[in-house]
Structure formats: C-alpha cells, structure tokens
DOLOVO-976635 format. One record per residue (C-alpha): residue number from 1; x, y, z. Coordinates in nm, 3 decimals. Last residue first. Layout:
N
(NUM (X Y Z))
...
# end
This chain:
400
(400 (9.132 1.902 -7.546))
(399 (8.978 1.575 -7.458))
(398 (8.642 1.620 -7.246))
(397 (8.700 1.505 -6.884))
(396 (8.520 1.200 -6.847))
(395 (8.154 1.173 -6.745))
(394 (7.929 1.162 -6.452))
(393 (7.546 1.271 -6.567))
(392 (7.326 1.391 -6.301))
(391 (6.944 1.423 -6.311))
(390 (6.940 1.099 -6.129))
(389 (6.651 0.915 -6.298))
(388 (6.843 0.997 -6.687))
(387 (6.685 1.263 -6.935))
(386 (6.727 1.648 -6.742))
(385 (7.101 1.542 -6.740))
(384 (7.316 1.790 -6.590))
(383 (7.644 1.842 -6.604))
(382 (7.954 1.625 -6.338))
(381 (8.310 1.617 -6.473))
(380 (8.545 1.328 -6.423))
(379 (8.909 1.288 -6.393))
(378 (8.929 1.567 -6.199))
(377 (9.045 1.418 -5.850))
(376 (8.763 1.534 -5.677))
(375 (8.514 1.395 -5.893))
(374 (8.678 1.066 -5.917))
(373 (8.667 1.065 -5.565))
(372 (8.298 1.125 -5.572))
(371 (8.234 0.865 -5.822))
(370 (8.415 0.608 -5.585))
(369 (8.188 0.701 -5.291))
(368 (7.869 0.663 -5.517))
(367 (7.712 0.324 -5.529))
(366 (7.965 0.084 -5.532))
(365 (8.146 0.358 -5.247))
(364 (7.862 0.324 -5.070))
(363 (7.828 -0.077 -5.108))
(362 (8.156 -0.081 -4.912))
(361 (8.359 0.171 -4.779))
(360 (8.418 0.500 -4.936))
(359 (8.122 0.668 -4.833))
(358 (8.109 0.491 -4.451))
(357 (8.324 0.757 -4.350))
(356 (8.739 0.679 -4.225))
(355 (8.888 0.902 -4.401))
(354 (9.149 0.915 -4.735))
(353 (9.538 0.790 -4.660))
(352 (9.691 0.865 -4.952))
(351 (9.569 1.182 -5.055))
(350 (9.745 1.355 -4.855))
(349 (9.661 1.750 -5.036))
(348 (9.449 1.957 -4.720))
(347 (9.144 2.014 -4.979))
(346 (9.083 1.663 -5.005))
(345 (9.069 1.591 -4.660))
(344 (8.857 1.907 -4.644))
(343 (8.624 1.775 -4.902))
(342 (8.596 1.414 -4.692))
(341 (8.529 1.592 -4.391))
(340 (8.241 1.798 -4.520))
(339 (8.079 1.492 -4.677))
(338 (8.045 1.315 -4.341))
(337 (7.911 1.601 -4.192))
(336 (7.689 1.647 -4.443))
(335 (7.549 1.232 -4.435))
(334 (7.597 0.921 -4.658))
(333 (7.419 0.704 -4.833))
(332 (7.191 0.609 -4.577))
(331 (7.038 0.922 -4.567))
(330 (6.999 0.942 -4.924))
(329 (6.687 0.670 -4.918))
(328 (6.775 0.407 -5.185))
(327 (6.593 0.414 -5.504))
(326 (6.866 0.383 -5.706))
(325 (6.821 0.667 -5.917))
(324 (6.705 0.883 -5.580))
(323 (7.057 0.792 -5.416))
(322 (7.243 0.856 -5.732))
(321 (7.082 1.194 -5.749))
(320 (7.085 1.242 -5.369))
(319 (7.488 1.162 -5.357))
(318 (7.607 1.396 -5.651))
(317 (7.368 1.662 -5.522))
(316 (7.557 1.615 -5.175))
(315 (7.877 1.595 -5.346))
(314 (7.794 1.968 -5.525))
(313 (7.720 2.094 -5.148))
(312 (8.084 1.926 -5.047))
(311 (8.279 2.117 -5.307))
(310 (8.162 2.464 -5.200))
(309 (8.227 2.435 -4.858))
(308 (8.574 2.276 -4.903))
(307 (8.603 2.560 -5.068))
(306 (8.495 2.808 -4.828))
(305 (8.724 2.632 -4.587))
(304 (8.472 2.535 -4.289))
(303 (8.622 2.717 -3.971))
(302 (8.933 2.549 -3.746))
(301 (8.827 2.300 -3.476))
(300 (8.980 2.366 -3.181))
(299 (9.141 2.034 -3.020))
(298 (8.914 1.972 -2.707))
(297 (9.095 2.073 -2.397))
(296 (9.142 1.755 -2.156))
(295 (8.867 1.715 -1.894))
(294 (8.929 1.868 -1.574))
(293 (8.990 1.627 -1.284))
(292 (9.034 1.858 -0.988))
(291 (8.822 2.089 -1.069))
(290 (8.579 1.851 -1.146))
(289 (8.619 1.639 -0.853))
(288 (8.507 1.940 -0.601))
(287 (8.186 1.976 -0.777))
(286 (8.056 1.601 -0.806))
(285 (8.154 1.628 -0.402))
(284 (7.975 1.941 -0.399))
(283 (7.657 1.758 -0.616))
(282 (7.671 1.497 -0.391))
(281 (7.691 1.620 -0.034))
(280 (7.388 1.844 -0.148))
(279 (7.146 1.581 -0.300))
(278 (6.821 1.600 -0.133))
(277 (6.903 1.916 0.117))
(276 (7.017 2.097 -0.171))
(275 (6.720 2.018 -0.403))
(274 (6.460 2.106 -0.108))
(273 (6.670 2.459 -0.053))
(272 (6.605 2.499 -0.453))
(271 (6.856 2.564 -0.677))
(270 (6.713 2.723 -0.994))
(269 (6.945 3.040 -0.971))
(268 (7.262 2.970 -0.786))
(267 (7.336 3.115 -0.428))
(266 (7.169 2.804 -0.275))
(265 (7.451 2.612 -0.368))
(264 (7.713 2.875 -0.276))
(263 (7.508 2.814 0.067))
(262 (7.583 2.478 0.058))
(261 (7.930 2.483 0.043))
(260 (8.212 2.508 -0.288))
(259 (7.998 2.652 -0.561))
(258 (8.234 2.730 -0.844))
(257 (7.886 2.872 -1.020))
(256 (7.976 2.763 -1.365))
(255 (7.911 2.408 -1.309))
(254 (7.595 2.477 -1.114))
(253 (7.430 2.773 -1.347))
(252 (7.503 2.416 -1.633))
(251 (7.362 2.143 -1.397))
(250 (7.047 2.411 -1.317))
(249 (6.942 2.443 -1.697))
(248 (6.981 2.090 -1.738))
(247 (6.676 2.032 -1.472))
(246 (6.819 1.839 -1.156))
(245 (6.667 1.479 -1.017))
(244 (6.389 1.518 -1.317))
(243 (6.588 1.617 -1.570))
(242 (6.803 1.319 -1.534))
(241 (6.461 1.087 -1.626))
(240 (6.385 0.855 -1.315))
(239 (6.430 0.551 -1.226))
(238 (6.568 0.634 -0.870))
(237 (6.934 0.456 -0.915))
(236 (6.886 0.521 -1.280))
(235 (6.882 0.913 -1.240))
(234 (7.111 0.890 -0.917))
(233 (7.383 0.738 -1.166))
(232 (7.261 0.993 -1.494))
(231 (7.311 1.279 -1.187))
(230 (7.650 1.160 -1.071))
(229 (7.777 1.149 -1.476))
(228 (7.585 1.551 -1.508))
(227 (7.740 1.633 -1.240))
(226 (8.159 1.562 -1.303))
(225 (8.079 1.665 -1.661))
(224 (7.954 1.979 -1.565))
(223 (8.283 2.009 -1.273))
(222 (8.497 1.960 -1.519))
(221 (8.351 2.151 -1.823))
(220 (8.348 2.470 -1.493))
(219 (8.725 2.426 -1.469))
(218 (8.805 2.412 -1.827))
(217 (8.617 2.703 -1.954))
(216 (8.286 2.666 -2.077))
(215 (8.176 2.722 -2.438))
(214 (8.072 2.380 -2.490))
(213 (7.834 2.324 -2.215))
(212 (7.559 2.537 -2.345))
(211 (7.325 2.223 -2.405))
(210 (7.388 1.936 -2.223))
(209 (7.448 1.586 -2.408))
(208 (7.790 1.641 -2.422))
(207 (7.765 1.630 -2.013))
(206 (7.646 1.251 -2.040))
(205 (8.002 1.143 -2.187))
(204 (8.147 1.009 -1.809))
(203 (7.761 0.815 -1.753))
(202 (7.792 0.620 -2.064))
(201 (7.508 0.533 -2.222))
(200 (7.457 0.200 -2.330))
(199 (7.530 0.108 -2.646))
(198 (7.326 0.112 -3.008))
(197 (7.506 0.162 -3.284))
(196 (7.646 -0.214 -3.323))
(195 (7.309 -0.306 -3.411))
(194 (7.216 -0.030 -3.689))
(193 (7.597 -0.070 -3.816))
(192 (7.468 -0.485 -3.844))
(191 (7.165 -0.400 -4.024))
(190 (7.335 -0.159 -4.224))
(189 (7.575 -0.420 -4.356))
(188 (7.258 -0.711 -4.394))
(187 (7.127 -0.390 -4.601))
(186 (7.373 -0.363 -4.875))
(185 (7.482 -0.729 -4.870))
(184 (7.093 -0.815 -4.978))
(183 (7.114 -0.555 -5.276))
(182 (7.207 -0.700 -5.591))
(181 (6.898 -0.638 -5.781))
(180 (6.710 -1.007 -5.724))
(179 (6.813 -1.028 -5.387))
(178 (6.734 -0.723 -5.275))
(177 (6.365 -0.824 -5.436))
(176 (6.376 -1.207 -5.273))
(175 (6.479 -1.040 -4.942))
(174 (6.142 -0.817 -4.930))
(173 (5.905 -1.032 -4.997))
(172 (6.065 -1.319 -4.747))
(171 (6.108 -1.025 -4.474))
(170 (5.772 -0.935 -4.470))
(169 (5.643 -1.270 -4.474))
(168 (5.834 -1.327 -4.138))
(167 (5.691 -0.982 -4.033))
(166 (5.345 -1.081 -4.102))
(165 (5.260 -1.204 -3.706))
(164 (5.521 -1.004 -3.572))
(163 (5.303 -0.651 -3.513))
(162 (4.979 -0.843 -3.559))
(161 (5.026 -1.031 -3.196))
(160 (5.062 -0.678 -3.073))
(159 (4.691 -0.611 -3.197))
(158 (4.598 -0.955 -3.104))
(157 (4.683 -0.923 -2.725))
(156 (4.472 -0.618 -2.718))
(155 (4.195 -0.754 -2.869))
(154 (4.142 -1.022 -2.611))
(153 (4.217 -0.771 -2.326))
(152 (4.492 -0.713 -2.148))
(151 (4.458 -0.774 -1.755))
(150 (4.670 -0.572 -1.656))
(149 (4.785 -0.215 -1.737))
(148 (5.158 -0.222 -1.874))
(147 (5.063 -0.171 -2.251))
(146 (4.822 0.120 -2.180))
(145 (4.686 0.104 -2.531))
(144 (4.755 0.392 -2.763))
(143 (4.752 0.135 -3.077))
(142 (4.457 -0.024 -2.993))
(141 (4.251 0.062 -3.252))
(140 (4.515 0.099 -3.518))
(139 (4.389 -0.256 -3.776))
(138 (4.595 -0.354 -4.000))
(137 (4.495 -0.381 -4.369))
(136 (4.655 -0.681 -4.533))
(135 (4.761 -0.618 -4.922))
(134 (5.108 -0.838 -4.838))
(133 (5.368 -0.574 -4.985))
(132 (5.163 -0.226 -5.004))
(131 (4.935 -0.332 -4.698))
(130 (5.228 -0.487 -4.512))
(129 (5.448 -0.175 -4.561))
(128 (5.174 0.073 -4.482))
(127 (5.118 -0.103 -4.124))
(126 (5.507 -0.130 -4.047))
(125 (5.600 0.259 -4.128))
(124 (5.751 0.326 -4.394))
(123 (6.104 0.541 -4.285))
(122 (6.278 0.646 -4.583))
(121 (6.086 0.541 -4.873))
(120 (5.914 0.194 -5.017))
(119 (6.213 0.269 -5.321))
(118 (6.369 -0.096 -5.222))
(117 (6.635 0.019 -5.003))
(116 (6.418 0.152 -4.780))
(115 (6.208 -0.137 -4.750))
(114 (6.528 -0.349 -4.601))
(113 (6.635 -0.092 -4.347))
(112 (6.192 -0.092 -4.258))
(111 (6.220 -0.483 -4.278))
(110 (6.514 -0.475 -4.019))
(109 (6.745 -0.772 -4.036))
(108 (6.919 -0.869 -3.699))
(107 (7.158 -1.126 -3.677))
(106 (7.376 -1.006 -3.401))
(105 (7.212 -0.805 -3.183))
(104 (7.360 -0.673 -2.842))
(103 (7.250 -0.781 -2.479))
(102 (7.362 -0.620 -2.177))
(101 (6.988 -0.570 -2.024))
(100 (6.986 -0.186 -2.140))
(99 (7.075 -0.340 -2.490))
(98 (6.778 -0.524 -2.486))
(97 (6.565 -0.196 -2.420))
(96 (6.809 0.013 -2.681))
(95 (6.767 -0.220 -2.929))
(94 (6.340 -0.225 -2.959))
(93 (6.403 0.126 -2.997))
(92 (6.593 0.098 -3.295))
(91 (6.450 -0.180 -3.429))
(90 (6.237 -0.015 -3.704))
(89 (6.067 -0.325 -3.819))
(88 (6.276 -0.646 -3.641))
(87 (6.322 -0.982 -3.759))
(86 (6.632 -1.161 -3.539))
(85 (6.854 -1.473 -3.724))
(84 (7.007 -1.679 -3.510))
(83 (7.380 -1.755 -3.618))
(82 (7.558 -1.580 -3.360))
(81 (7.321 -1.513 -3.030))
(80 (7.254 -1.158 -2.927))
(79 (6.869 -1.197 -3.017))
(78 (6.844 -1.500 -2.851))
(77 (6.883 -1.378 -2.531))
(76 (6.576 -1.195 -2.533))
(75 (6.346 -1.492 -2.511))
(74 (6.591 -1.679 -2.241))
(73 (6.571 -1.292 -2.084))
(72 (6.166 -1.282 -2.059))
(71 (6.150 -1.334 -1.747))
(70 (5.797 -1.356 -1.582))
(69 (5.483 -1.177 -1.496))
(68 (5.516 -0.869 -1.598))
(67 (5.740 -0.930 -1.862))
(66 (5.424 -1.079 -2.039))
(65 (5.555 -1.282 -2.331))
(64 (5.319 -1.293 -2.638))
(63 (5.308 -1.574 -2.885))
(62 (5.284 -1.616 -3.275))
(61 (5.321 -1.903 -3.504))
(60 (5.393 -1.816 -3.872))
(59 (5.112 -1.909 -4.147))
(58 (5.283 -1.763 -4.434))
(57 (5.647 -1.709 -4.340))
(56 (5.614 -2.102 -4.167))
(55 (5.750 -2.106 -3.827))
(54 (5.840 -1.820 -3.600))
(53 (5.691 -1.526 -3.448))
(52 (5.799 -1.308 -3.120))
(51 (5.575 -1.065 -2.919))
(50 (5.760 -0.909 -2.603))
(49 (5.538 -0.686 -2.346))
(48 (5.565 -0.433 -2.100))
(47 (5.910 -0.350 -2.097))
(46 (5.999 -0.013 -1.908))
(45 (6.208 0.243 -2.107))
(44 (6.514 0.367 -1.889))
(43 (6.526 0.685 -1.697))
(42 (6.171 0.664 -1.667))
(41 (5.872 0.914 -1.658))
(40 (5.779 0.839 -2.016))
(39 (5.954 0.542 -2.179))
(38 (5.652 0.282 -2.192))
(37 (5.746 -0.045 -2.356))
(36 (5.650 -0.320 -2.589))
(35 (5.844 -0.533 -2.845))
(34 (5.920 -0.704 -3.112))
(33 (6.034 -0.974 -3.277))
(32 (6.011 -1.238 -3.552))
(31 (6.205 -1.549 -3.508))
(30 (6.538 -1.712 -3.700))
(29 (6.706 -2.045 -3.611))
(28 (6.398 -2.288 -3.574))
(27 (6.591 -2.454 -3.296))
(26 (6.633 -2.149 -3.160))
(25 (6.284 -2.032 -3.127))
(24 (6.171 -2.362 -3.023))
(23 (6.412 -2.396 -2.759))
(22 (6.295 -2.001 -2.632))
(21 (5.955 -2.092 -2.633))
(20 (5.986 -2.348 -2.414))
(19 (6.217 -2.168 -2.183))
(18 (5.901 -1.857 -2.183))
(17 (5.687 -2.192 -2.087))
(16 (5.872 -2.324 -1.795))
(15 (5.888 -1.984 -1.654))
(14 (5.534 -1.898 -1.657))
(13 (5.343 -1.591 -1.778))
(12 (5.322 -1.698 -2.145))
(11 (4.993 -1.500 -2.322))
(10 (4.899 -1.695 -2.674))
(9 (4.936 -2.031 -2.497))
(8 (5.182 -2.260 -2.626))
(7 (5.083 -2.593 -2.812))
(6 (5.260 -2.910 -2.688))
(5 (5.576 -2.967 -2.911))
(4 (5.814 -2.837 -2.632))
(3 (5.727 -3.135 -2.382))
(2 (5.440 -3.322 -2.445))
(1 (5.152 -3.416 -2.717))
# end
C-alpha cells in the first residue's frame, strides 16, 4: 500500500502523517473528535492531545495526534469547514481550545445535545451514554492522567482512543431516534447556537467579569475596565490566569483608588511594592485612559413589575411541564431571564413586535413558546392535570 491508504499509526507525531489524516478525514466528510488539555495555571487551556474517528459507525478507525510533537491545525481545521460533519460529546470545552486558534464549528453535532433531547437527562456523561445506548462498559483508570507528560503509555493512548472510538455509533443511535419523533432539526439548531456561542474573549468586556464593578461611578468603571483589558493582554502575553498578574480584589481597590503615581499605587490595599515595580507604568497608564475614556452609563434597569413577576413563575411551570412531557431537558427550553423579559414585554402593551428569546423562535415555540403567548393573551387557561406527563392541561377559555 502507499500514499494516504497506508495504515496510520495509533500516535501521529509527523507532519506528513497529521496531512494524511486530515485528507482522509475530509474525504470521508464527517469524523469523531475530541480532545485533551490541561487549563490550570494557564490563561488559555493547553492541548495535549487530539483523538479523531472515522470510517464505519461500528468498527470506526481511530488515531491520536500528539500536539506535542506536531501541528495539529490541518486536523483542527476541519472542524470549521462547511459541509464536514464534526462528532463531539459535550463540546463546549473542546470549542473554546479551537476557537482560541481562530477556528469556529460548523457542522458540529453533540451526542450529549442529542441525548438530552431523548429523555437520557441533562448532561449524561459520555461513559453512561455508551453503556445505556451501546451496553460497552468504559473503563476510568486513566482518567486523571497527566495528558502532557511524555511518553504515554499503551493504556493511556487507548483510554483517549475510547473517547471517539464509539462516538460515530453514538451518533447513528441517537439520530435514528430524533429522527423517528421529529427531533433532528431541534438539536442540529442547538448544535449550531452551541457553536456560534463560543468566541474569544474580548479584552474591552473583561471588567464585567469582575465582581463589585457595577456599582462604581463612571470614572472608577473607566479606569476598571481600562485594567482589567491591560491585565487579560499581560495575562496571555505571560500565559498566565488574570488573577495571577493582579488578584480581582486589587483591580477593583485600584479603579476606585484614582491612583495617579506610584506611591498612590502603593497607597492601595493588596498592592505590593514587587507588583508596582512589575507592572507600574502599565497599570497608571491603564489608569489615566479610564478617566479619560469612561464607558457610557448603562441604561438603569427599572425593578421586576410584581406582575410581570407573577406571570413569568406560572411560564416557568408551563415550560418544565412541557419540557418533562417531552423529555427534553428544561434548560434548553428556555431560561428565567428569558421568561422575565417576555412577561414584561407583555406587561408594557406593543404587542406587535414581541422579543428577540429563543422561546418564540423555532422548535421552542413548536414546543411551548406559542402556548405561552396564548397564555398571555387569554385565549387559553392553564389547571392542573394530575393524569397527563406534564401535569398541565392548556385549554380554551370556558364559554360563558
């Protein structure tokens, strides 16, 4: 045999062989994937290993890159290419590594997404859904392996071999049964929200992650958010976590402080003399641009009507009992906040132009958005129904 139909190794660690791989993959339009990585002590998780499957469902072939040792972009690439379809179990993580290298999914189909939609429950994990759907017990031996110590050993490489190994199966269970009640729309949509949910952070919107930064005036939100973008760009400069170049705690006493020289620095508790002598120049000139380029104020948010209130509990219970009938987990019906705003849409009387929330687009409103709006509208009347899977019974308003 030559050229891509000679047999792979199990462990790639040369260039000619991850492009091999990656023809394969794409000629075979749809590959099993996941991945390896250590986040601790990083500002960005660190790849240690990428397992991919293809082929057959029930005899897939499997291979291991080792990042380590060579790119595994051509690999990776794939995964933000239209037309190729990507099989993922709980992806998220997986997404936020690829998307760290400027790649974003476009066929991806998640087998947990898929489960939950199927009654398997919110968040099965991949082990329990291969023993309930394929009755194959995986083994957790390795499963707190030091992925980026080298050499791995025999059974290491076969325990992440496992994770894609009976994902292509996976999928073909689990597609057949959304197939068979209506359902394959449903999750390719959430698959693609999952995908398009995950972006790079953006150093300008790191302050809203700090918190106690709300209630500042409009000076010291400045000057936090001013920080907290130079510290995420020194954070991935040094590959480190932001906490670890300056503690949150420190980033808010700075922004309030007003400090204008180093020994306002040193005035403000947590600030070390090592910390000013480190980053000093920065953090002042962080300081100084602040002030000058406060952030717009946010538009106040008036209190939660207590009707609005009231009316958005009752389309939670209207949401978990179709949710549970349908044996789709609630949170990816819809969530509170979600709920809230469409209430106090209704409450403020244009009903012409209704929100923008997933609930009313879609298989959501199929499922439930449209039943709320009847709801609100008082054509319909919700009682209970101790005999139906819900426990909810939607009905028409009673004649008079």
């Amino acid at each position: 045999m030559s050229g891509d139909a000679a047999p792979l190794p199990a462990l790639l660690t040369a260039p000619a062989q991850v492009a091999a791989l990656a023809r394969r993959l794409r000629d075979a339009g749809r590959f099993a994937i996941d991945l390896e990585f250590v986040p601790e002590d990083r500002y960005a998780p660190e790849l240690a290993l990428v397992q991919v499957g293809w082929g057959d469902a029930r005899s897939p072939e499997v291979a291991a890159i080792d990042p380590l040792a060579v790119d595994p972009r051509p690999v990776l690439e794939l995964i933000g290419v239209d037309g190729v379809v990507t099989i993922a179990h709980s992806a998220q993580g997986d997404l936020a590594v690829v998307s760290a290298l400027g790649i974003s999914a476009q066929g991806l189909r998640d087998t947990q997404i898929a489960a939950a939609f199927l009654g398997f429950g919110d968040q099965i994990g991949y082990g329990p859904l291969v023993q309930q759907l394929l009755g194959v017990h995986l083994s957790k031996q390795q499963q707190f392996t030091e992925w980026l110590r080298r050499p791995l050993s025999d059974a290491q490489l076969a325990y992440a071999l496992d994770d894609v190994r009976y994902l292509p199966a996976l999928w073909a269970r689990l597609s057949e049964q959304l197939e068979h009640r209506g359902r394959l729309r449903w999750v390719d949509e959430e698959c693609a929200r999952l995908a398009g949910s995950v972006r790079p952070a953006v150093p300008e919107e790191a302050y809203r992650r700090i918190k106690g930064g709300t209630g500042l005036g409009r000076s010291a939100l400045g000057a936090l958010r001013a920080l907290a973008a130079w510290r995420q760009g020194e954070a991935q400069r040094a590959n480190l976590p932001p906490s670890r170049v300056v503690p949150d705690h420190s980033l808010l006493a700075l922004a309030r402080s007003g400090a204008h020289d180093r020994e306002g620095l040193l005035d403000v508790r947590g600030v070390t003399e090592g910390l000013v002598r480190r980053y000093g120049a920065p953090m002042l000139a962080a300081l100084r641009e602040g002030v000058e380029h406060q952030p717009p104020p946010e538009p106040r948010r008036q209190p939660p009507d207590a009707r609005a209130e009231a009316w958005a509990a009752v389309l939670q219970g209207l949401v978990r009992s179709r949710a549970t009938a349908a044996e789709v987990a609630a949170r990816f019906v819809a969530t509170r906040d979600e709920l809230d705003a469409l209430a106090e849409w209704w409450l403020q009387g244009d009903h012409a132009s209704p929100p923008p929330i997933p609930l009313l687009e879609g298989w959501r409103r199929e499922l439930v958005g449209a039943a709320a709006l009847e709801w609100l509208a008082g054509t319909a009347t919700l009682s209970a129904d101790p005999d139906s899977a819900s426990g909810l019974r939607l009905g028409p308003l009673p004649r008079a």
